[in-house]
C-alpha positions as CSV (number, residue, x, y, z in Angstrom):
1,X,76.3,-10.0,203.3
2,X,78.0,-7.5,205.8
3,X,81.7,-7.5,205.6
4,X,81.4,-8.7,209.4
5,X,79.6,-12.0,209.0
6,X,80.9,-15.6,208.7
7,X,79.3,-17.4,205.6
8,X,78.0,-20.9,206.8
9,X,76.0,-23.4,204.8
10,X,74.7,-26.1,206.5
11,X,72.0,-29.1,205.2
12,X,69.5,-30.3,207.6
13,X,69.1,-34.0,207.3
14,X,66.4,-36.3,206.7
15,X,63.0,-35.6,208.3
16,X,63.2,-39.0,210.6
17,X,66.3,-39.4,211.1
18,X,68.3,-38.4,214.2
19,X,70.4,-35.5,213.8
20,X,74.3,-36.1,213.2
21,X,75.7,-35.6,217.0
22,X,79.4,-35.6,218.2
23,X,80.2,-38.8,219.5
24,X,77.8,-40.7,217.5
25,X,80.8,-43.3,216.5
26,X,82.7,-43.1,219.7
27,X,84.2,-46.6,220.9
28,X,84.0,-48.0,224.6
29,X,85.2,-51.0,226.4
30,X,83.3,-53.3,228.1
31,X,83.8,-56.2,230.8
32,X,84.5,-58.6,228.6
33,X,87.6,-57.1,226.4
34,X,85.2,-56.3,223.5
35,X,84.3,-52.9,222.3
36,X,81.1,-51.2,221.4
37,X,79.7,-47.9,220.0
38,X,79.0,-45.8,223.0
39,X,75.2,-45.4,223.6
40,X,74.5,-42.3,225.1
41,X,71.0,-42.4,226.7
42,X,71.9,-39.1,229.5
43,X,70.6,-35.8,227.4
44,X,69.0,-34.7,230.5
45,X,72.4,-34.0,231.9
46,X,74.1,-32.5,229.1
47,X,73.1,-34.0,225.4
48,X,76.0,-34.1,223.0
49,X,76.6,-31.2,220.5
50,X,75.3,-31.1,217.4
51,X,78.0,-31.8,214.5
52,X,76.3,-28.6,212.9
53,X,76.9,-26.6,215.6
54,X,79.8,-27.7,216.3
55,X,80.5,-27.0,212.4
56,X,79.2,-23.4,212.8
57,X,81.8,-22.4,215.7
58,X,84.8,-23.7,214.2
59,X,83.9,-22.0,211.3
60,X,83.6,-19.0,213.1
61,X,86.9,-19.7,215.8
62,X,89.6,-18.6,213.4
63,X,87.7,-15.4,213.3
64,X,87.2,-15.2,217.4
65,X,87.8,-11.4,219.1
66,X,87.1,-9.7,222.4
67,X,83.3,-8.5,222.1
68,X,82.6,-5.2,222.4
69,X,86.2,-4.2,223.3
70,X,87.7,-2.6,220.0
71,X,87.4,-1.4,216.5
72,X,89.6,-4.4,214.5
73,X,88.0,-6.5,212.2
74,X,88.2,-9.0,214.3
75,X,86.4,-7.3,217.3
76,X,83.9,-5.7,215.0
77,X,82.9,-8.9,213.8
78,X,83.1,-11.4,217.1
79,X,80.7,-8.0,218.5
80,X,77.7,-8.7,215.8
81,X,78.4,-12.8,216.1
82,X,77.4,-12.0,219.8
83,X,74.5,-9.5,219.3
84,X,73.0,-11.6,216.6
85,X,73.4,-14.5,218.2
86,X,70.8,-12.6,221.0
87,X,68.6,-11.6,217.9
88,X,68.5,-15.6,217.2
89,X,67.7,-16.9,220.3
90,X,65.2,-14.2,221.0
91,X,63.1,-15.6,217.3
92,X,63.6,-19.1,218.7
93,X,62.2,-18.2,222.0
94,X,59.4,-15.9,220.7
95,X,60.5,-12.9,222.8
96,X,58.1,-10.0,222.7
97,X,59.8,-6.7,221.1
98,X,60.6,-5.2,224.6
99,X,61.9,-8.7,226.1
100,X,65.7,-8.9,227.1
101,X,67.7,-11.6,225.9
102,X,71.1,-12.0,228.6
103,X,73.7,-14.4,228.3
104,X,74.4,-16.4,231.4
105,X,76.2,-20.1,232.4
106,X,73.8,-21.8,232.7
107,X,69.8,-22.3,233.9
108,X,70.9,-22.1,237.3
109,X,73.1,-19.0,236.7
110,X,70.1,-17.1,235.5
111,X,67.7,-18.2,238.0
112,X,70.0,-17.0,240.5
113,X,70.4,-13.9,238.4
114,X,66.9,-13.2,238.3
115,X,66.7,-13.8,242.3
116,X,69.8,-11.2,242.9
117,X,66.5,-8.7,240.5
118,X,63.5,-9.6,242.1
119,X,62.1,-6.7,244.7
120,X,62.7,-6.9,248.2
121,X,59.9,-8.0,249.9
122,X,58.9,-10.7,246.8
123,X,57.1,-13.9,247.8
124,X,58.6,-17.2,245.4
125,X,56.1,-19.8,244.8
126,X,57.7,-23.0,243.4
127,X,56.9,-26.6,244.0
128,X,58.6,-29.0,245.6
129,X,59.4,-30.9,242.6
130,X,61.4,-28.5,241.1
131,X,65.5,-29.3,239.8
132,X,67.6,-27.8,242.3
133,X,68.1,-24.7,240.5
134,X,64.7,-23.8,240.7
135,X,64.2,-24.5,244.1
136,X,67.3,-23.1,245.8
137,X,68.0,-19.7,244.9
138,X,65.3,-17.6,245.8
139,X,66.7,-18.4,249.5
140,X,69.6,-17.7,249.4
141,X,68.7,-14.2,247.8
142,X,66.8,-13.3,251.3
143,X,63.2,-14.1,249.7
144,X,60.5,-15.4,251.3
145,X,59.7,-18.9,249.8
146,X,56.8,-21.0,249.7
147,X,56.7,-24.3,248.4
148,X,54.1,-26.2,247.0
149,X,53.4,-29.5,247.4
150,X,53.8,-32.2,244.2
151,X,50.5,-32.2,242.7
152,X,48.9,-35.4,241.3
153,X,47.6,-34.1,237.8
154,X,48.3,-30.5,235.8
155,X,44.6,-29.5,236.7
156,X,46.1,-29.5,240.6
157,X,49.0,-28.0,239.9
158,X,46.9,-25.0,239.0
159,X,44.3,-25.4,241.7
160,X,47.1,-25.7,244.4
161,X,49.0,-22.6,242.8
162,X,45.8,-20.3,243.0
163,X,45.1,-21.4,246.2
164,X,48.5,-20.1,247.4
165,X,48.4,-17.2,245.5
166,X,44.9,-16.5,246.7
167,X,46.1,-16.3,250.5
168,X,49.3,-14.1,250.0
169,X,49.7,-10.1,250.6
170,X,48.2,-9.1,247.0
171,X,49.9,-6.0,247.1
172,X,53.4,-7.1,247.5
173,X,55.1,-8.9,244.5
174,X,55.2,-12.5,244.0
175,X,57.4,-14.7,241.4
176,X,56.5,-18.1,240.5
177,X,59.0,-20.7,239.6
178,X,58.0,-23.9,237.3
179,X,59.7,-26.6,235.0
180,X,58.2,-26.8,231.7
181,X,59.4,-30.7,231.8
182,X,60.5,-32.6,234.4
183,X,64.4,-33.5,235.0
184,X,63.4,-37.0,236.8
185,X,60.2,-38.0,235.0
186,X,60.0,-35.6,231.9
187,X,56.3,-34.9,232.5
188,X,54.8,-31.9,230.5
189,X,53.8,-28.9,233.3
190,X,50.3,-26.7,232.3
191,X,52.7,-23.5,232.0
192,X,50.3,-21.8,230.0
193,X,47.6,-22.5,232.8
194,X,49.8,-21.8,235.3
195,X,51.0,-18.3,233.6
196,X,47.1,-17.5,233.6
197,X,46.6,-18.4,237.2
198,X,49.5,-16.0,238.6
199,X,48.7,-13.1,236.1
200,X,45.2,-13.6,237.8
201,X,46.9,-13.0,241.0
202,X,49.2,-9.8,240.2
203,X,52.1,-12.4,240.2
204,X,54.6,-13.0,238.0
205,X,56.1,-16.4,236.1
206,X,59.6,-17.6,235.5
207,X,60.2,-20.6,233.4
208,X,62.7,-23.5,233.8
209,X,62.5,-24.5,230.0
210,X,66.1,-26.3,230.4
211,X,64.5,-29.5,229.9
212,X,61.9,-28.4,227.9
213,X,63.9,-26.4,225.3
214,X,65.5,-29.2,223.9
215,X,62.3,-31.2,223.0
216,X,59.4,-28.9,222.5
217,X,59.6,-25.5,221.0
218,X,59.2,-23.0,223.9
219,X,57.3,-19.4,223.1
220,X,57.2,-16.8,225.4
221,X,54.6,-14.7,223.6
222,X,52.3,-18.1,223.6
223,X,52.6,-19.4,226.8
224,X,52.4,-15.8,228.3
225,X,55.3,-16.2,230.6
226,X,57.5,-13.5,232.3
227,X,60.9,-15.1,231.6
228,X,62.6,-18.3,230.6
229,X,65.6,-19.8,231.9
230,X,67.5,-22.5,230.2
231,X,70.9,-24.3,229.1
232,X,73.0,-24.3,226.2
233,X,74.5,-27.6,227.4
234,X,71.5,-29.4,227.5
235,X,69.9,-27.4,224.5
236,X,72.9,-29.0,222.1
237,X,75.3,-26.7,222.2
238,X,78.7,-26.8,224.9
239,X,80.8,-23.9,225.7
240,X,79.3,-23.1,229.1
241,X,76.3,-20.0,228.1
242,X,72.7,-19.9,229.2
243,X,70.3,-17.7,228.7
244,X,67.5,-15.8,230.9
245,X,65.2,-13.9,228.5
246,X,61.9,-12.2,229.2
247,X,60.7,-8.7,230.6
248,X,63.4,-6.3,231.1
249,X,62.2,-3.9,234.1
250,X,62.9,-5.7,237.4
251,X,66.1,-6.5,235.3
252,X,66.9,-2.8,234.9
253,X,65.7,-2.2,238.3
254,X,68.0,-4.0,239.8
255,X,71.7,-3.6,240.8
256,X,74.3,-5.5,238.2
257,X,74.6,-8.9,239.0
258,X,78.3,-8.4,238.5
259,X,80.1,-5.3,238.6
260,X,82.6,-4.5,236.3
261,X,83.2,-3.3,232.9
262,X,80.8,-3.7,230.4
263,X,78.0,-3.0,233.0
264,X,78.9,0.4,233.6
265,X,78.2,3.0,231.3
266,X,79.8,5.7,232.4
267,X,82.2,5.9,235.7
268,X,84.0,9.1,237.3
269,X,85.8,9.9,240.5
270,X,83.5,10.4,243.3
271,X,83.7,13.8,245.7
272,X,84.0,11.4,249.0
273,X,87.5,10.2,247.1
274,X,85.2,6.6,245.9
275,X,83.7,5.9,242.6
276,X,80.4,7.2,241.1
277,X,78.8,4.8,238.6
278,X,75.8,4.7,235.8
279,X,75.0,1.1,235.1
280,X,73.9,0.5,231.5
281,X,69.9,-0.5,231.7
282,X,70.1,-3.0,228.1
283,X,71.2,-6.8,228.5
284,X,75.0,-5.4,229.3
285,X,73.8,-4.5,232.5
286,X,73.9,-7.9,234.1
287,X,76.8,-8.9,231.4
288,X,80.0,-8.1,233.1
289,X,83.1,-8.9,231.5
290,X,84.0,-10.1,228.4
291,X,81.5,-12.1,226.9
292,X,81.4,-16.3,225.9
293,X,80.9,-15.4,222.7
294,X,81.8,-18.8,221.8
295,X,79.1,-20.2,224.1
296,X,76.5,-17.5,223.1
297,X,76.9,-18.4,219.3
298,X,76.9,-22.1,219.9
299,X,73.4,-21.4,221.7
300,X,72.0,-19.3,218.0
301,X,73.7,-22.5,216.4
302,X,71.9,-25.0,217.9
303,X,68.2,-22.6,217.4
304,X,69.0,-22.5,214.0
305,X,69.8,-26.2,213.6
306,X,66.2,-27.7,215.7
307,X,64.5,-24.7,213.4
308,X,66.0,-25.7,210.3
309,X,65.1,-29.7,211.2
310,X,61.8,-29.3,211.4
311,X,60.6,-29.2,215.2
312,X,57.6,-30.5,214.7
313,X,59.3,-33.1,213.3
314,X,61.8,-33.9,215.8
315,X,59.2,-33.6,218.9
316,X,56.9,-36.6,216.7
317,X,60.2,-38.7,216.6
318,X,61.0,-38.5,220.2
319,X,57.0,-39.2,220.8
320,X,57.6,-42.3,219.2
321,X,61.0,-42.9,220.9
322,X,59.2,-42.2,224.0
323,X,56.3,-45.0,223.5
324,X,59.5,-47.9,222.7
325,X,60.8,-47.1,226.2
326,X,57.3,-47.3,228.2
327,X,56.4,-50.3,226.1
328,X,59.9,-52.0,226.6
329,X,60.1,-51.1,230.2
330,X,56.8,-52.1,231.1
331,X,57.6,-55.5,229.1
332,X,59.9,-56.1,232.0
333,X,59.0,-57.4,235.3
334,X,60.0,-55.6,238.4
335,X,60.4,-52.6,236.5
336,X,58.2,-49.3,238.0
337,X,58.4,-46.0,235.7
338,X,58.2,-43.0,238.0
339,X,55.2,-40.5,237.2
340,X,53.7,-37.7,238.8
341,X,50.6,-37.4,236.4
342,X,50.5,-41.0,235.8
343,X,51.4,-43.6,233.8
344,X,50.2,-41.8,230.2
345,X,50.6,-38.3,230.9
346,X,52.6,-36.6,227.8
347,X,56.6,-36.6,228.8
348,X,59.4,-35.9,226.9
349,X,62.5,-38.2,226.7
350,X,63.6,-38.4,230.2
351,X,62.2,-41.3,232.2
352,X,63.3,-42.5,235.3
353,X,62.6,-46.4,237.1
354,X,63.6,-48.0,239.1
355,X,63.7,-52.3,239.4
356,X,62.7,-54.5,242.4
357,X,65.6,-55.9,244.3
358,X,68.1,-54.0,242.2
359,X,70.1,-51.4,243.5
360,X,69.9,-48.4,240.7
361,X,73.3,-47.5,240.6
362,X,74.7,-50.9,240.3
363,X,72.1,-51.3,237.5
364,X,73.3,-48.4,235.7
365,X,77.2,-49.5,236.4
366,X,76.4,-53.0,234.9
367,X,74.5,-50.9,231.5
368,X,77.6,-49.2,231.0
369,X,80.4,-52.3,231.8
370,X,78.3,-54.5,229.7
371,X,76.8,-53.2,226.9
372,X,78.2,-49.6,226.6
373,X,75.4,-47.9,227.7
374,X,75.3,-44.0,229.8
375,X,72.6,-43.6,231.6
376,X,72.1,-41.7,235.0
377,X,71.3,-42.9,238.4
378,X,70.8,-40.9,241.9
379,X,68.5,-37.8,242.9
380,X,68.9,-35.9,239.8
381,X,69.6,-32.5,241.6
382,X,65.8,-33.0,242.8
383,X,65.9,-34.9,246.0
384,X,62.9,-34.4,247.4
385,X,61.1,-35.1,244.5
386,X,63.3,-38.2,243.7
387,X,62.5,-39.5,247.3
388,X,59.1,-39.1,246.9
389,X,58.5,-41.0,244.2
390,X,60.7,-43.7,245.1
391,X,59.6,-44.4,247.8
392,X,56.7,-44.6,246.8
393,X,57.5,-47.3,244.1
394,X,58.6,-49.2,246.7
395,X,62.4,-48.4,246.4
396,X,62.6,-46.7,250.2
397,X,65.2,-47.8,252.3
398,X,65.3,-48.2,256.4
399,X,65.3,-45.0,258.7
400,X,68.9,-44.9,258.7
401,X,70.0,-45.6,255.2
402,X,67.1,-43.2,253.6
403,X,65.4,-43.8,250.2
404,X,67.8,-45.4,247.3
405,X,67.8,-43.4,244.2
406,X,66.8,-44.3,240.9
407,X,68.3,-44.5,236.9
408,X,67.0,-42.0,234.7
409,X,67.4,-42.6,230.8
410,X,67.0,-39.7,228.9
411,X,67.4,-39.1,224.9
412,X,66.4,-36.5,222.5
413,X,67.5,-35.5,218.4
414,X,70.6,-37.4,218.1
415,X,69.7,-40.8,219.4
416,X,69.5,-43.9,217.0
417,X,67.3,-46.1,217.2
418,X,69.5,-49.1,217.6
419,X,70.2,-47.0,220.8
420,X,67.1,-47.4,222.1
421,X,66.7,-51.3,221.3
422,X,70.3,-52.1,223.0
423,X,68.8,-50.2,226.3
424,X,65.5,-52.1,226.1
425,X,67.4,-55.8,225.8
426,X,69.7,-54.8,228.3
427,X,67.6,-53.9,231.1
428,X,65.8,-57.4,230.4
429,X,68.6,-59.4,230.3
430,X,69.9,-57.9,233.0
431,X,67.0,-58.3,235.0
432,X,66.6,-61.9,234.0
433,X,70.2,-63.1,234.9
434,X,71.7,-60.7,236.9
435,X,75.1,-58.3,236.8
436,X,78.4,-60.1,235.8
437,X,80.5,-60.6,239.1
């Protein structure tokens, strides 16, 4: 073992059972005066940590340094935490041997990292269906920006994609943006079709896997994408990190995405009296400032802990977690389960509904006041999606007031069961009586 490691020995539980989560005995009030265990059914916005992981970094917090910034113990060993924490998420990812693995804040942070790197003059193809952080940056970077409409099956979504790929400049270069899952209906995308059809086209692929990561292994190599973008937050593990990993020469290409040290390499006095500067061209280059090496280790923690689980394991679980929901929801009348690819397309665990004269945010207030249960409504950071297929389940509103949002329940490794079942009998009840006054 190198004199700069932190021992940790972890067990990975049963092969069924939901992983052990923070939280998992936490104790909320209700309406009534009584108190429940809280049932958290909102992974999609940020799922709760692992215990292991958050095991692994306290083990490793007494030990926490400045990264790359000394020669003490402390920094020596806080410095190969962080670059093996790269090395881990880079196995869990499938990176090829010349991919980069950066640290970011998020999924949103490296898409808008990546936009600051593409070349000027690149086209962004992304449908209109994408989260927020997929459909916004590339804008506000100066790109051009075409977006696709929502396709009704995966077999469109190609056939629209090559279509607009077919039509544009071939010799300048194009980017194209997609969710592996869906953040509002959790619908499975055809990225490996997808990749195929803008390789065919001299374009290139991006990958919002922040959904997808947490529920489905994710290989680069596999699905023959250019980069993936996702967050620790979502993927299990807090502390505020993200990841973009993928090809590294638009990334060393481009100018830092913050300047500072740890980017720079080397930096003299300039003979106009300014500053000269040679940017490093590895992963530091878009890493200024001192690292969250607490974040980046959480990120390896939480790989090593869905690895060590057994994802294949986990994803059949949540299949079967996913067929309660449909089953229950569609069980209860008024109840309409938003899909793009239709009612059986494969999803992961987010769903979102929405329920005949109900309005979805007081349906998710009276979940939580009455039977201790967080789940999300509104757009979900994808409006135009969200209004789109609200509206047309019959949940738009008058010219004025403009399309009501929906709820979105969303689950994943750590839920129970019994989680699950209290959801399913709320809904109904609450459907067949009404909200407490």
């Amino acid at each position: 073992m190198s004199a700069c490691t932190v021992d940790i020995v972890s067990t990975a539980p049963a092969a069924l059972d939901p992983l052990p989560v923070l939280g998992h005995d936490v104790r909320v009030p209700l309406a009534t005066g009584e108190e429940v265990t809280y049932a958290a059914l909102d992974y999609a916005a940020s799922a709760p940590a692992l215990q292991r992981v958050w095991d692994d970094v306290a083990a490793y917090a007494p030990y926490y340094g400045s990264v790359h910034r000394g020669a003490g113990y402390l920094s020596r060993l806080s410095t190969e935490l962080f670059e093996n924490s790269r090395a881990e998420v880079a196995s869990f990812l499938g990176c090829r041997a010349d991919d980069q693995v950066l640290f970011t804040r998020s999924t949103t942070d490296s898409l808008n990292l990546l936009a600051s790197a593409l070349p000027h003059g690149c086209e962004v193809f992304v449908y209109e269906t994408e989260h927020h952080a997929a459909l916004l940056p590339w804008g506000s970077h100066g790109h051009r920006v075409r977006v696709l409409d929502a396709p009704a099956s995966p077999a469109l979504a190609v056939e629209l994609l090559e279509r607009a790929l077919a039509a544009r400049d071939p010799y300048g270069p194009a980017l194209v943006c997609v969710t592996g899952a869906s953040n509002v209906t959790g619908e499975l995308w055809p990225v490996r079709e997808l990749a195929a059809a803008a390789h065919a086209h001299g374009a290139r692929i991006v990958l919002d896997a922040a959904q997808l990561a947490p529920h489905h292994p994710v290989d680069i190599s596999a699905l023959d994408v250019d980069w993936v973008a996702l967050s620790g937050h979502k993927l299990y593990a807090p502390f505020g990190a993200g990841v973009l990993a993928g090809r590294p020469d638009w990334l060393r290409e481009a100018e830092p995405y913050l300047a500072g040290g740890g980017a720079s390499r080397h930096v003299v006095r300039g003979a106009d009296g300014g500053v000269a500067v040679e940017w490093h061209t590895t992963e530091a280059r878009h890493e200024a400032g001192s690292p969250n090496v607490i974040g980046a280790y959480a990120i390896a923690a939480a790989c090593r802990a869905l690895r060590d689980a057994g994802f294949d394991r986990l994803v059949e679980r949540e299949r079967q977690l996913v067929r309660r929901v449909r089953e229950g929801l569609a069980a209860v009348p008024g109840v309409r389960v938003l899909s793009l690819f239709g009612a059986d397309a494969p999803r992961v665990g987010v769903l979102s509904f929405v329920v005949d004269g109900w309005d979805s945010s007081r349906l998710a207030a009276a979940l939580s006041a009455e039977y201790g249960i967080g789940v999300r409504d509104g757009l979900f950071c994808a409006h135009p999606f969200v209004r789109r297929l609200a509206g047309e389940a019959g949940e738009a509103g008058d010219g004025a007031r403009g399309p009501r949002n929906a709820v979105r329940v969303s689950f994943g490794a750590g839920t129970p069961d019994e989680h699950v079942e209290r959801f399913l009998r709320a809904v109904g009840e609450l459907v067949a009586r009404g909200d407490r006054p």
